[in-house]
C-alpha positions in Angstrom: 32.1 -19.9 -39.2 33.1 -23.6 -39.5 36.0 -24.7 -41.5 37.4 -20.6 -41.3 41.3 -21.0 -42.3 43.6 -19.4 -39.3 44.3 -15.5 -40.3 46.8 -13.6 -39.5 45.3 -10.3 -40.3 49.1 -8.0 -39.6 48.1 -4.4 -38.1 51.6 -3.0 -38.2 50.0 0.5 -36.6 53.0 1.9 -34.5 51.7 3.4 -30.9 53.6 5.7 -29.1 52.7 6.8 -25.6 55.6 9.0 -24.9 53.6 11.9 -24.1 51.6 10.5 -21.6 53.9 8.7 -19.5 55.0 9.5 -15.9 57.0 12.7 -15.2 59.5 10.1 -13.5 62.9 10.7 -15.4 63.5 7.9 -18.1 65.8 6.3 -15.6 63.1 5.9 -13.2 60.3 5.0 -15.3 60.9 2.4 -17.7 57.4 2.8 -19.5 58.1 6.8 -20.6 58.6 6.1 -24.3 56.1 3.0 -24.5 55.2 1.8 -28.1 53.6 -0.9 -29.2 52.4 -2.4 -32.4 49.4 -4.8 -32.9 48.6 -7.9 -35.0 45.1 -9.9 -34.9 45.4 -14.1 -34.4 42.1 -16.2 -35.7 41.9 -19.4 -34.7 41.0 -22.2 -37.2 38.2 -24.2 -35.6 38.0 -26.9 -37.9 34.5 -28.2 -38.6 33.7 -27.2 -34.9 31.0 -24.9 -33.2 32.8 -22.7 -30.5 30.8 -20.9 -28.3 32.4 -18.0 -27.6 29.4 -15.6 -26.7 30.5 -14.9 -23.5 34.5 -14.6 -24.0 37.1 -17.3 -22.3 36.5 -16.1 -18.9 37.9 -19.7 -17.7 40.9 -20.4 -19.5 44.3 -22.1 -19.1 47.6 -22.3 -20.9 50.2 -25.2 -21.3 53.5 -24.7 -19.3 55.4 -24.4 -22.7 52.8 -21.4 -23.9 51.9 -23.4 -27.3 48.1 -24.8 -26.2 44.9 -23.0 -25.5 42.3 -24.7 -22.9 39.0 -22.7 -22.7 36.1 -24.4 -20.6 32.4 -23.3 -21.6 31.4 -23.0 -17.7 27.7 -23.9 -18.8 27.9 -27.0 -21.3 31.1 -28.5 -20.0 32.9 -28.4 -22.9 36.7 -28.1 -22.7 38.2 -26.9 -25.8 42.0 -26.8 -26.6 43.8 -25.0 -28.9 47.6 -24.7 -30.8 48.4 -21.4 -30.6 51.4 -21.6 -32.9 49.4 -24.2 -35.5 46.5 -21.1 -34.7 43.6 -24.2 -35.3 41.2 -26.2 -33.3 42.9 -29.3 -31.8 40.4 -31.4 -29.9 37.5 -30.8 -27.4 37.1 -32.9 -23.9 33.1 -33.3 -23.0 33.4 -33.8 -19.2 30.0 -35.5 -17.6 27.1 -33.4 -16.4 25.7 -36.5 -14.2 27.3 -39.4 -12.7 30.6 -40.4 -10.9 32.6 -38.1 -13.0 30.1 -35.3 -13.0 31.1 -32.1 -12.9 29.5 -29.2 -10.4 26.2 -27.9 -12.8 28.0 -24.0 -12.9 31.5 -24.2 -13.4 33.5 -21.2 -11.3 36.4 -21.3 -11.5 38.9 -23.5 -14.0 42.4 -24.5 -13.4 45.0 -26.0 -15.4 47.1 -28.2 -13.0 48.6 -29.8 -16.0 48.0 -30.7 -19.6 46.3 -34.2 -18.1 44.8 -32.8 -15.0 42.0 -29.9 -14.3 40.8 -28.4 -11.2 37.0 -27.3 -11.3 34.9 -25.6 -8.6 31.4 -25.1 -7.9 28.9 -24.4 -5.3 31.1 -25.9 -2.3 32.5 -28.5 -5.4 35.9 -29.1 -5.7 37.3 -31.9 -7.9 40.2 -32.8 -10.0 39.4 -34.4 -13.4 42.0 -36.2 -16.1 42.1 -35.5 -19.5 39.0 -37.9 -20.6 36.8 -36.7 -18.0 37.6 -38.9 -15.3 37.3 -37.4 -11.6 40.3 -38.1 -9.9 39.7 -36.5 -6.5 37.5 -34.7 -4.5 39.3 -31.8 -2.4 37.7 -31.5 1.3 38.4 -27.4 0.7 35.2 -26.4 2.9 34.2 -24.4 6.2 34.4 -27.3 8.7 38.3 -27.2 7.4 38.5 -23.5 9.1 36.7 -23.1 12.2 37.4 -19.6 12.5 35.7 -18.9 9.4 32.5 -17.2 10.0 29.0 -18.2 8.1 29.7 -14.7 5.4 33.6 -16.5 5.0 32.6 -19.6 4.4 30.1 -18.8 1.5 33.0 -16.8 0.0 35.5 -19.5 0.5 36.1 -20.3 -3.0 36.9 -16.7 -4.0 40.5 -16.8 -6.3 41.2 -20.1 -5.7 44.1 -22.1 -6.6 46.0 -24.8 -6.1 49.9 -25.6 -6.2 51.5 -28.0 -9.4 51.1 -30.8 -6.5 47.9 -30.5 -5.4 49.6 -30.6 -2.2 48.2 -26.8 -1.6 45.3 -24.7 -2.0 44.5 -20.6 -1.2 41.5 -18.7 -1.4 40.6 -15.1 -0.1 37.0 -15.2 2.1 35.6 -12.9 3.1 33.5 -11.1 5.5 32.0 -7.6 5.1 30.2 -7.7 8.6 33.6 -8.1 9.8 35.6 -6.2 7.1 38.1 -8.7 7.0 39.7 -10.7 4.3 42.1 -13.6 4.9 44.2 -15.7 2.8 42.8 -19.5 3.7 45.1 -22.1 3.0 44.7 -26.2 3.0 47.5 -28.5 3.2 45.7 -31.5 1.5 48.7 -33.5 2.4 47.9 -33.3 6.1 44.6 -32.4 6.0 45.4 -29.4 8.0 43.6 -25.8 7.5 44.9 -21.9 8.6 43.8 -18.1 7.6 46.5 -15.4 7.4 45.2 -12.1 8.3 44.9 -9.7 5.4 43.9 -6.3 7.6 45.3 -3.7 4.6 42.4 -5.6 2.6 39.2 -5.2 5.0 38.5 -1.9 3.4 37.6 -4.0 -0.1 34.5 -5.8 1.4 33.0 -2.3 1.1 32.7 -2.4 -2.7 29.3 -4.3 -2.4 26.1 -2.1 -3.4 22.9 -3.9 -2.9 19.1 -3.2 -3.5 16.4 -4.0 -1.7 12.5 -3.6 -2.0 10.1 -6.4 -0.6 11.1 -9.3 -2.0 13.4 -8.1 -5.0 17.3 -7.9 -4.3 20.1 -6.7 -6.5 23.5 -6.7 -5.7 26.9 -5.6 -7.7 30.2 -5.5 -6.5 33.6 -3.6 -7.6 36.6 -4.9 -6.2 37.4 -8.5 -6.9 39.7 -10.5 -5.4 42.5 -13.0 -6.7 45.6 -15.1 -6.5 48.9 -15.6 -8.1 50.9 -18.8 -6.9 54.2 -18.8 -8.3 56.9 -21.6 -6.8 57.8 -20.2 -3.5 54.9 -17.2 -3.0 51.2 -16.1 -3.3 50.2 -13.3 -4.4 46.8 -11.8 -3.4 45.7 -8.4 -5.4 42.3 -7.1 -6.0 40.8 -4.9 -8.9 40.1 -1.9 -5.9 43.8 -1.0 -5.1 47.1 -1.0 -6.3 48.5 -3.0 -3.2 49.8 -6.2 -3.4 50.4 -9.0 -0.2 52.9 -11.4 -1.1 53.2 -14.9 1.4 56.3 -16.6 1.2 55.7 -20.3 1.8 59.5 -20.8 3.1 59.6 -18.6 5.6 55.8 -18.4 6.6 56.1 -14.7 5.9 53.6 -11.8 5.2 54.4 -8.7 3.2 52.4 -5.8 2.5 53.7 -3.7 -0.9 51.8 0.0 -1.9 52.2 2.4 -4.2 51.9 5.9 -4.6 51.7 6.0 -8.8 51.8 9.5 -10.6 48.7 8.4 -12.9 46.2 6.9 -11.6 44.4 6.7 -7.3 46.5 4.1 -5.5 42.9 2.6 -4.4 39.2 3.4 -5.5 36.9 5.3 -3.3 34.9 3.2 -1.0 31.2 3.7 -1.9 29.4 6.4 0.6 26.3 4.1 0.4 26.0 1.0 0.1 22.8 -0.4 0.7 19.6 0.9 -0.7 16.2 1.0 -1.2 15.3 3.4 -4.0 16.3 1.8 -7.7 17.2 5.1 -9.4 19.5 5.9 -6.4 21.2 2.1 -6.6 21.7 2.5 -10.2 23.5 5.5 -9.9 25.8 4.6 -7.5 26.6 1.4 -10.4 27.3 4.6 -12.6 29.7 6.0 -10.3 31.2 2.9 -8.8 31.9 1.9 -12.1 33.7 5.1 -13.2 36.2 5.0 -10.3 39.7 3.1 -11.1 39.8 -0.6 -11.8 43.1 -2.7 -11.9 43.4 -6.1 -13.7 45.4 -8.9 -13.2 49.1 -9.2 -12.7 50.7 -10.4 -15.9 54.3 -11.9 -15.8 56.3 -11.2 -18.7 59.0 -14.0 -18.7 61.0 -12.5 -21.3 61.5 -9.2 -19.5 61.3 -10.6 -16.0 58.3 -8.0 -14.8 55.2 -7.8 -14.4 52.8 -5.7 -16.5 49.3 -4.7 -14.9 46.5 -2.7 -16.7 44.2 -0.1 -14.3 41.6 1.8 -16.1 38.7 4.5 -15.8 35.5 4.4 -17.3 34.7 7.7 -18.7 30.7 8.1 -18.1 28.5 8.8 -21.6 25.7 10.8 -22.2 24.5 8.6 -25.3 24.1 5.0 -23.4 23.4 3.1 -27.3 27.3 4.0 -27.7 30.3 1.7 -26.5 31.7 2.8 -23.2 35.0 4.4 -23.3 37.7 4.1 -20.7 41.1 5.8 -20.2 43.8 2.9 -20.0 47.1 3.1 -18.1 49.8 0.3 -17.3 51.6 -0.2 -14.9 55.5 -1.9 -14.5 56.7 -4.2 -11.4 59.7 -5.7 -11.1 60.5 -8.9 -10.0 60.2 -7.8 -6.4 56.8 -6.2 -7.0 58.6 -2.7 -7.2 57.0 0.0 -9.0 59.4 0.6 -11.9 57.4 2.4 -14.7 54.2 3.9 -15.5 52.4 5.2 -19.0 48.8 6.6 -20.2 48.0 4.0 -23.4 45.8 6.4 -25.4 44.9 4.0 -28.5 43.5 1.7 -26.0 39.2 2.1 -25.8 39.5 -0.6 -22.9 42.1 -3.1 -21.2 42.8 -6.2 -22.9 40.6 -9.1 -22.3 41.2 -12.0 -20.4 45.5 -11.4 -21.3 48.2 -13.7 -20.7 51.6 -13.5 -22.1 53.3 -15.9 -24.5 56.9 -15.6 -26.1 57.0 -12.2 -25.2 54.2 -10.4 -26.7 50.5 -9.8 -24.6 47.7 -11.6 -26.1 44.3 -10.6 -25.9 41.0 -12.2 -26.4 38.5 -10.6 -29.2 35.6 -11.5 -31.2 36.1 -12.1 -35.0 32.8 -12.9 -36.5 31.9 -15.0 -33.5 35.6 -17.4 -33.8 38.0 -17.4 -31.1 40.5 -14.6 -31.8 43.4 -12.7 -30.3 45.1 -8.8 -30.8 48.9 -9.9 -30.1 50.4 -6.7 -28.6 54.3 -6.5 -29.1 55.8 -4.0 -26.7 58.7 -1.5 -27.0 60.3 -0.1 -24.1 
C-alpha cells in the first residue's frame, strides 16, 4: 500500500514462560522466568512498490543498527530502510547486464559496509559500491582448493562470508559421498587457499532426501549450514545440531563445543533413507524430516553480551488447509558459547523470521498487508 504512514501498532501482551523452562535451578538457567512483551514496526514506503512476497531472506544491517538493506535476489533491487525514522529511504538498482552486472540469481547478500556489498551467484563473486559499480571480482573458486573434490566444489559457496577487509573469506563445502564438511578459507591478500577439517559435522551431509524416477528428480534437504565471523573467530553452526565449531584466527585454533540441553535432542535424527524411488514414500519422509528439531541462527545480543538461538519442532497436522504449528524453545550462550539457560516459549506458533537484534530488543520480519513489517520482542530475564 503506497504512501502507508509508519505504525506502531503497541501489543503490550505480557508472556511468561516460567513454567516451561529448564528444571536447572534459577542460578543455572538464566531463561527459567522468561517474559517478554511484543510491539509490531510498519515501515513507511513512501510512494514505493516493495516486493516483499517472499520475506527479506537476504538482508543486512548498518554497524550502528539504524538502516535496513533488503536485496530482492530476482530483480536486483536493493532497498534501504531507517529503522528508527520506520520509512523508506532510497532504493539502489544494480545492473542485470554489462560490466557492473550482477550474477542473474542472487545467493547470498552481504553487507561489507554501508558503501560496499558482497553478492554471490553460480560460481559469481563480486563486490559492488553503493551506485552499482563492481568493484572486484573475488577468485573464491575450486582451482583455489585442490583438495576440494567435484561434490565440494559445487557446494563451495555454502555460508559464505567475508571479513570487514575483504582480506578474508569462509565457506562450508561439502561432500556427502565423503561425509565431510570443511571450513574453506581464502586469504585474498595472498591469494592463498586452506580447508580445516570439520569431522563432528560429516554426519549433516545425511540430511539430503532425494527422488528419483526416469528422468524426474526431487531433492530437499534439512540441515543447513552457516557462518558467524566476529573480529578474531568463525563460527560454523548448522540448523541439524546444537554444536557449535569456533576457529580462532590468532592462534589458528579449532574448537568443538556440544550440549546436552534438558528441552530439546542435541542433534536431529539422520534420515534412515535417503534416496528413493517411490513418491508417496519420499514425501513422507519430507513429513518426518521436517518434524524432527530445527535450530536457527545464532543471535548476539550486545546489550546482554549472549547469544540467543531459537530450535523448534514442527508438530505434524491432520487438516493440511491449516497453518503448521511448531513448539518453540530458546536457547542462552554466553559469550564463550556456554550453555547458560534454556525455556519452552509457548505463545510462539513458529521462530522469528529472518531476526537480528537492535538496541536490545529481537526484531522479527512479518507481513502487514503486503509492507515490510517487524514484531519487536523485548525480553525479560
Amino acid at each position: 500500500m503506497m504512501g502507508k504512514l509508519a505504525v506502531l501498532l503497541s501489543i503490550p501482551i505480557l508472556f511468561s514462560c516460567g513454567e516451561n523452562s529448564s528444571e536447572k535451578s534459577g542460578s543455572d538457567n538464566i531463561l527459567e522466568n522468561l517474559t517478554f512483551t511484543v510491539d509490531t514496526v510498519v515501515m513507511d514506503p513512501g510512494d514505493q512498490v516493495v516486493n516483499v512476497q517472499f520475506g527479506p531472506s537476504l538482508f543486512g544491517l548498518s554497524p550502528d543498527q539504524k538502516r535496513y538493506y533488503f536485496m530482492h535476489r530476482n530483480s536486483g533491487e536493493l532497498t534501504v530502510f531507517d529503522l528508527d525514522e520506520k520509512k523508506w529511504i532510497k532504493k539502489i538498482q544494480f545492473e542485470k547486464e554489462g560490466p557492473n552486472s550482477i550474477p542473474s540469481f542472487v545467493s547470498n547478500f552481504q553487507l561489507i559496509d554501508e558503501n560496499t556489498f558482497l553478492l554471490t551467484g553460480f560460481k559469481v563473486i563480486s563486490t559492488y559500491d553503493s551506485v552499482g559499480k563492481k568493484l572486484a571480482n573475488i577468485p573464491f573458486d575450486k582451482e583455489k582448493f585442490p583438495d576440494l573434490t567435484d561434490e565440494e566444489g559445487y557446494s563451495l559457496h555454502t555460508g559464505l562470508k567475508a571479513n570487514e577487509r575483504q582480506e578474508l573469506f569462509f565457506s562450508l563445502p561439502s561432500d556427502p559421498k565423503s561425509v565431510r564438511i570443511s571450513l574453506a578459507i581464502w586469504d585474498n591478500s595472498s591469494s592463498q587457499g586452506r580447508l580445516v577439517s570439520l569431522p563432528e559435522f560429516g554426519f549433516l551431509t545425511k540430511f539430503t532426501l532425494e527422488f528419483r524416477e526416469g528422468d524426474n528428480y526431487s531433492g530437499a534437504g534439512f540441515a543447513s549450514l552457516n557462518l558467524k565471523l566476529e573480529e578474531n573467530r568463525v563460527l560454523a553452526f548448522s540448523s541439524g545440531t546444537t554444536s557449535i565449531y569456533t576457529y580462532d584466527l590468532r592462534s589458528d585454533s579449532l574448537v568443538f563445543k556440544t550440549y546436552t540441553p534438558i528441552l530439546v535432542p542435541a542433534e536431529a535424527e539422520v534420515p534412515a533413507i535417503s534416496k528413493f524411488t517411490n513418491k508417496q514414500a519420499f514425501d513422507e519422509a519430507i513429513s518426518l524430516a521436517r518434524s524432527q528439531i530445527f535450530f536457527g541462527d545464532l543471535l548476539w545480543d550486545e546489550s546482554r553480551g549472549i547469544y540467543l538461538r531459537f530450535a523448534s519442532i514442527t508438530k505434524p497436522d491432520a487438516n493440511p488447509g491449516l497453518p503448521k504449528r511448531s513448539e518453540v524453545f530458546l536457547l542462552a550462550f554466553d559469550r564463550e558459547l556456554n550453555l547458560i539457560g534454556e525455556s519452552k516459549v509457548e505463545e510462539l506458533p513458529s521462530q522469528p523470521s529472518w531476526p537480528f537484534f537492535k538496541d536490545g530488543k529481537l526484531w522479527s520480519y512479518v507481513n502487514v498487508e503486503d509492507e515490510l513489517g517487524f514484531a519487536v520482542i523485548d525480553f525479560n530475564f
